[in-house]
C-alpha positions as MATLAB code, in Angstrom:
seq = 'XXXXXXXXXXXXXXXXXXXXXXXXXXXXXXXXXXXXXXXXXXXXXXXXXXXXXXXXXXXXXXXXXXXXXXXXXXXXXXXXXXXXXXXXXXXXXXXXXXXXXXXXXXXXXXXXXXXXXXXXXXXXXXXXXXXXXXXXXXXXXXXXXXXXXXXXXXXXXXXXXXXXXXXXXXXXXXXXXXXXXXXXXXXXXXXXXXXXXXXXXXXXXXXXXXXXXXXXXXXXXXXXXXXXXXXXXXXXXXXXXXXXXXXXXXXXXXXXXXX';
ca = [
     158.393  112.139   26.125;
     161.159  111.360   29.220;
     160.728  115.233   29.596;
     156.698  115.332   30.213;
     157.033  112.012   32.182;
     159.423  113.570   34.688;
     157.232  116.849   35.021;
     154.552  114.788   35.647;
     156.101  112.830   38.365;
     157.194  116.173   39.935;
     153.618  117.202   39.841;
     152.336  114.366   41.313;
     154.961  114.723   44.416;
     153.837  118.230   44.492;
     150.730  117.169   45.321;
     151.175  114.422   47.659;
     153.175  116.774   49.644;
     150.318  119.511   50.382;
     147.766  116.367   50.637;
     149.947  115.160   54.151;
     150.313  118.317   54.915;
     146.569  119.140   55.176;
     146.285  115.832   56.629;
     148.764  116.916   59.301;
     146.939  119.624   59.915;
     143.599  118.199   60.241;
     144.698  115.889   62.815;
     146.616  118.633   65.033;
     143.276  120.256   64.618;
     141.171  117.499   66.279;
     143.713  116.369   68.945;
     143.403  119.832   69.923;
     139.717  119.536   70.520;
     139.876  116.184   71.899;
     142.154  117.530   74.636;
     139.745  120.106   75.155;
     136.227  118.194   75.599;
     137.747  114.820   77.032;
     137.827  116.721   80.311;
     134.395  117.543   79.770;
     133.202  113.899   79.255;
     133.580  112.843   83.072;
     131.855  115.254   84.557;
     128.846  115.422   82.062;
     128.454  111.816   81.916;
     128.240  111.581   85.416;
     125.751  114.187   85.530;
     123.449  112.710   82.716;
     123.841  109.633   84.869;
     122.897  110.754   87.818;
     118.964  112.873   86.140;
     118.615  109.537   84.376;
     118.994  107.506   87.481;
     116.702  109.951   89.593;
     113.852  110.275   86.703;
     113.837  106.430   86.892;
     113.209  106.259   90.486;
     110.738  109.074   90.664;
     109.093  107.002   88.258;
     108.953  104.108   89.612;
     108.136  105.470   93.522;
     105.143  106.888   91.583;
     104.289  103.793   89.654;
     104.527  101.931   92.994;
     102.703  104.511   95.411;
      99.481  104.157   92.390;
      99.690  100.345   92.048;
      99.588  100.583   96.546;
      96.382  102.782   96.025;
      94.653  100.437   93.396;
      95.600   97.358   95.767;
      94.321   98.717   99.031;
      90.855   99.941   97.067;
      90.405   96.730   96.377;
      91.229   95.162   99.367;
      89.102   97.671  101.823;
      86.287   97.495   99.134;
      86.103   93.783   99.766;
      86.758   94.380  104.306;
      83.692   96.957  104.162;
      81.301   94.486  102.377;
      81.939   91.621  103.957;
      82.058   93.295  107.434;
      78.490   94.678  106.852;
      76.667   92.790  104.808;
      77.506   89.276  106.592;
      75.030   89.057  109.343;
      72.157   89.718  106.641;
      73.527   86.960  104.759;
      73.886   84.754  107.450;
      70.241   85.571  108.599;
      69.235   84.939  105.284;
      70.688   81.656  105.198;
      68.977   80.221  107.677;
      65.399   81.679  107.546;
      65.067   82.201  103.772;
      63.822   86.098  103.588;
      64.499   87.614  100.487;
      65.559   90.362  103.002;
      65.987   90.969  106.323;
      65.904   93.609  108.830;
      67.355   96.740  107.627;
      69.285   95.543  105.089;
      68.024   97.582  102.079;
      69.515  100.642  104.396;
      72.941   98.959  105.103;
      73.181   98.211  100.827;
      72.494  102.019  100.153;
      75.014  102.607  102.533;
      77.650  100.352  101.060;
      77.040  101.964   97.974;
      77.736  105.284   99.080;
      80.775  104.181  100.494;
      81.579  102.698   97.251;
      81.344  105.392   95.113;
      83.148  107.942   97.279;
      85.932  105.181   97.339;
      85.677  105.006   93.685;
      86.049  108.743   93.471;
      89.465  109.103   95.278;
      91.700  108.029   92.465;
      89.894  109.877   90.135;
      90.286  113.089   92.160;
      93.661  112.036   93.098;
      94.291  111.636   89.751;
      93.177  115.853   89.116;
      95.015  117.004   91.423;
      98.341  115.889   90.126;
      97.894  116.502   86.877;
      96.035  120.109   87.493;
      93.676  121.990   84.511;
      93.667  125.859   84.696;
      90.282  127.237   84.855;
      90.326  130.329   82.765;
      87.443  132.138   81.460;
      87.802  130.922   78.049;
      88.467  127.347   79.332;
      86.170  126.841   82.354;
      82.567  125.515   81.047;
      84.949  122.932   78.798;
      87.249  122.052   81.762;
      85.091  121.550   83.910;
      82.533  119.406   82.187;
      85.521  117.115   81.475;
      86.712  116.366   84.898;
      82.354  116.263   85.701;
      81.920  113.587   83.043;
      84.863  111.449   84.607;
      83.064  111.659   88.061;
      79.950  110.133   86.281;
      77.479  109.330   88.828;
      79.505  108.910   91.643;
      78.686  111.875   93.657;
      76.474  114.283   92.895;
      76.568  117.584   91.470;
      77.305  119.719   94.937;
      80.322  117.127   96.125;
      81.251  117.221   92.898;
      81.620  121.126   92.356;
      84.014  120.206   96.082;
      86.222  117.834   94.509;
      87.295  119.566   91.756;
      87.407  123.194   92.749;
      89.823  123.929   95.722;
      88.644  127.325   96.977;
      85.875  128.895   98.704;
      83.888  132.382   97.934;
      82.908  134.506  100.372;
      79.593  132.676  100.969;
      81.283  129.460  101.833;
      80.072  128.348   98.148;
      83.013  125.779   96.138;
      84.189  128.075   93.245;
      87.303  128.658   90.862;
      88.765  131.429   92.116;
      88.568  132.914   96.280;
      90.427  131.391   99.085;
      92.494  127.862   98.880;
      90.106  125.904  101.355;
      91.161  121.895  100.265;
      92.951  119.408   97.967;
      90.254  117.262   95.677;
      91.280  113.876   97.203;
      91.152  114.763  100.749;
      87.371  115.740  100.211;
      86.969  112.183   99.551;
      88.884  110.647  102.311;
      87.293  112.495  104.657;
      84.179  111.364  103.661;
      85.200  107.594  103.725;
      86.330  107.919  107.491;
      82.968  109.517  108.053;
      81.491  106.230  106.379;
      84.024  104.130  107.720;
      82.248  104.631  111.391;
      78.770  104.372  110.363;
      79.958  100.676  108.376;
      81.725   99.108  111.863;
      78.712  100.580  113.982;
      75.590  100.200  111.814;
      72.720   99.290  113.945;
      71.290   96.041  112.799;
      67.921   95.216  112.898;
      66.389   91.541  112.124;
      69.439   89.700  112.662;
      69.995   86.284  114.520;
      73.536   87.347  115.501;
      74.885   91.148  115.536;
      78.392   91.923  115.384;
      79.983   91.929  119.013;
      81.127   95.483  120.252;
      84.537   93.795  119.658;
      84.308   92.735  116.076;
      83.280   95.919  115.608;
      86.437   98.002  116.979;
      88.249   95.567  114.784;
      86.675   96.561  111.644;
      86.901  100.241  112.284;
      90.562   99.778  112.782;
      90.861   98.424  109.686;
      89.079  100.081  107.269;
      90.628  103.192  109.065;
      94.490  101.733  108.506;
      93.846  101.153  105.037;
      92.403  104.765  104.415;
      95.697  105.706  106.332;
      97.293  103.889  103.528;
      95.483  105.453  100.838;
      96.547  108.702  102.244;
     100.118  107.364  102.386;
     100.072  106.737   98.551;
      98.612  109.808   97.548;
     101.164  111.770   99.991;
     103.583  109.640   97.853;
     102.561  110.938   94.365;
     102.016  114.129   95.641;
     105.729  114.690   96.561;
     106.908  113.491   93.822;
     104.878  115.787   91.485;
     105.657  118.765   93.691;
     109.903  118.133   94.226;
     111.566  119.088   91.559;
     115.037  117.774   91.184;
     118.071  119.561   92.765;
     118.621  123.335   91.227;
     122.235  122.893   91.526;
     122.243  119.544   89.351;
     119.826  121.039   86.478;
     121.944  124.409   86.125;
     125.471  122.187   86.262;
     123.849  119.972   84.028;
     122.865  122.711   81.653;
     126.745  124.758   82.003;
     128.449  121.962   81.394;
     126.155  120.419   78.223;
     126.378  124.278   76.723;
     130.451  124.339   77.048;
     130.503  120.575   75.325;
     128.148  121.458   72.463;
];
């Protein structure tokens, strides 16, 4: 009995001996990689850092640049109708006509104006996040971006604010030479409407706008499609600057040598 107690005791040391040694072993094994990645950790923290920090900003210089556009829409939606439509309503007021003058031409014209200011985020909206027009995918793509316009241009300034090329007729089509970007179709149009909505001719009024007042709305409306410009300019860099080659392929080297 002493005999097989003893052997087992000596078995039992036996083992505990190669269990700290592969214990021993394990841990020279891991302090060997930790001094090889802890270098790493710096630099690639750092550099995660740094495309987390700039992805946040680009996103937030775009988030600002389309909540600028939305603002000023509003804002020169509300200049342009009260700038044209308040001699009629003044007139109005004091003789009581259901309508006066030429007022049913000045509504169609605010409504025109309307729509095409309606239409700029939309096609703003296109161009920075473009659809290829192949010929498997061109009736479908097409009729998509159509449908979002709705009714607020018609079918030929339509076919101009969504394809950006020219055909050797002067005709909009998919493919031929790069002739315009969607949303400048439509704020060109707007400073076209901008100076017939500060110089309309008013007829049947008791007071016209002075020559004055006038200048001073066409400034304005003007600065805030300026600004409208301004925010699309804004989104459009963003889309179109990509960050720093140097940073993605450092990024990449040094991610590859910690994995």
């Amino acid at each position: 009995v002493w005999s097989l107690l003893f052997l087992r005791l000596e078995s039992s040391s036996y083992y505990n001996e190669n269990v700290s040694r592969y214990v021993s072993t394990t841990q020279h094994f891991f302090e060997a990689k930790d001094n090889l990645i802890t270098p790493l950790l710096t630099p690639l923290s750092f550099l995660l850092t740094f495309r987390l920090a700039r992805s946040a900003v680009r996103f937030w210089d775009a988030r600002a640049a389309m909540g600028k556009l939305i603002e000023i829409c509003r804002s020169n939606m509300a200049d342009v109708a009260v700038g044209l439509m308040s001699p009629f309503r003044r007139t109005r007021s004091k003789l009581g006509d259901e309508q006066v003058g030429n007022e049913q031409e000045a509504m169609e014209l605010l409504c025109e104006y309307s729509q095409w200011l309606a239409a700029f985020p939309i096609a703003t909206k296109h161009y920075l996040r473009p659809e290829t027009f192949t010929t498997k995918n061109y009736s479908k793509a097409y009729a998509k971006q159509r449908c979002e316009y709705g009714r607020l241009v018609s079918d030929v300034d339509a076919q101009k604010m969504i394809f950006e090329c020219e055909n050797s007729f002067g005709e909009a089509s998919k493919v031929g030479v790069r002739v315009r970007d969607p949303p400048l179709v439509s704020l060109n149009r707007l400073h076209q409407l901008a100076w017939d909505v500060a110089y309309f001719e008013y007829e049947g009024v008791t007071k016209a706008p002075t020559p004055h007042a006038q200048s001073i709305l066409f400034s304005r409306i003007t600065d805030q499609i300026n600004i409208l410009c301004g925010s699309y300019g804004a989104m459009e860099r963003i889309a179109l600057t990509p960050l720093p080659f140097v940073y993605v392929v450092h990024l990449r080297s040094m991610t590859l040598l910690y994995l």
